[in-house]
C-alpha positions in Angstrom: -5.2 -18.9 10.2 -4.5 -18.6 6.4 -6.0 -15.7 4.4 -7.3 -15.3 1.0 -7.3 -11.4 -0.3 -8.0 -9.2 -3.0 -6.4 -5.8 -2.8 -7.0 -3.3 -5.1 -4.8 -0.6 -6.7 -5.7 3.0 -5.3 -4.0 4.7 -8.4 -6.1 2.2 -11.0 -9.2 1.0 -9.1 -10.0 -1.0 -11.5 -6.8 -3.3 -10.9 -7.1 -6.3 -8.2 -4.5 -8.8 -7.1 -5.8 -11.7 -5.2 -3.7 -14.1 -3.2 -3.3 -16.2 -0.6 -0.8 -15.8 3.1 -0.7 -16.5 6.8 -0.1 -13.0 7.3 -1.7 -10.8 6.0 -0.5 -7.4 7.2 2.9 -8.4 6.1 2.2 -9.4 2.9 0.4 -6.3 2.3 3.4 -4.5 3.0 5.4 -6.3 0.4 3.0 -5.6 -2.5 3.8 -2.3 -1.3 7.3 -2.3 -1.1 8.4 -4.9 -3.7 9.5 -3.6 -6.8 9.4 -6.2 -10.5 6.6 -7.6 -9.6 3.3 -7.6 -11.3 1.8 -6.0 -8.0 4.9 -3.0 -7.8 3.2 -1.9 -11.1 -0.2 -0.6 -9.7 0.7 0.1 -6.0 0.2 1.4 -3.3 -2.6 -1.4 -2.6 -5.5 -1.6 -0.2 -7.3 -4.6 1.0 -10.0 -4.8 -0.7 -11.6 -8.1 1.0 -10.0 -11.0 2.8 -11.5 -14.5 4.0 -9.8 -16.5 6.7 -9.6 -19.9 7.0 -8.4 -22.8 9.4 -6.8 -24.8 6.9 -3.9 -23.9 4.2 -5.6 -26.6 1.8 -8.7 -24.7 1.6 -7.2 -21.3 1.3 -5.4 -22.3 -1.4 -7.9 -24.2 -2.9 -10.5 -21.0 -2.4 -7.7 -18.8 -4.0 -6.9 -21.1 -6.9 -11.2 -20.9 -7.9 -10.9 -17.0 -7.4 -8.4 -17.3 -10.5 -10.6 -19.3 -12.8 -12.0 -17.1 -15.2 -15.3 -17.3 -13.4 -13.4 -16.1 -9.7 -13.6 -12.6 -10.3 -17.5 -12.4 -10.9 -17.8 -14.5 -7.5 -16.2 -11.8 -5.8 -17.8 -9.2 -7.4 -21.7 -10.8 -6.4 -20.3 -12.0 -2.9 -17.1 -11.0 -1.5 
């Protein structure tokens, strides 16, 4: 399966990362741990939603809408 998520910083809830992996438990773990990236900034993170799907094409395609300026209200009305 691949996996689209948005965490959200616990520190600044009002900060979200979204992204896209095949798995998601460890790449949770390296927005954690990472440091110098844009995610080592606001962490720790939390999984704020995830969807799965069968096929890396659509997961990255799902992820790559979810970054268009209208992606974020999306996920606000219905993930």
């Amino acid at each position: 399966m691949h996996y689209v998520y948005i965490i959200q910083s616990i520190p600044h809830p009002h900060r979200f990362y979204t992204g896209a992996t095949k798995d998601l438990k460890r790449r949770l773990a390296e927005h954690n741990r990472h440091d110098g990236e844009y995610s080592s900034r606001y962490k720790p993170w939390i999984i704020k939603t995830y969807r799965a799907f069968q096929f890396k094409e659509m997961a990255i395609a799902f992820e790559r809408y979810l970054k268009t300026p209208s992606g974020p209200a999306f996920a606000k009305k219905r993930l």
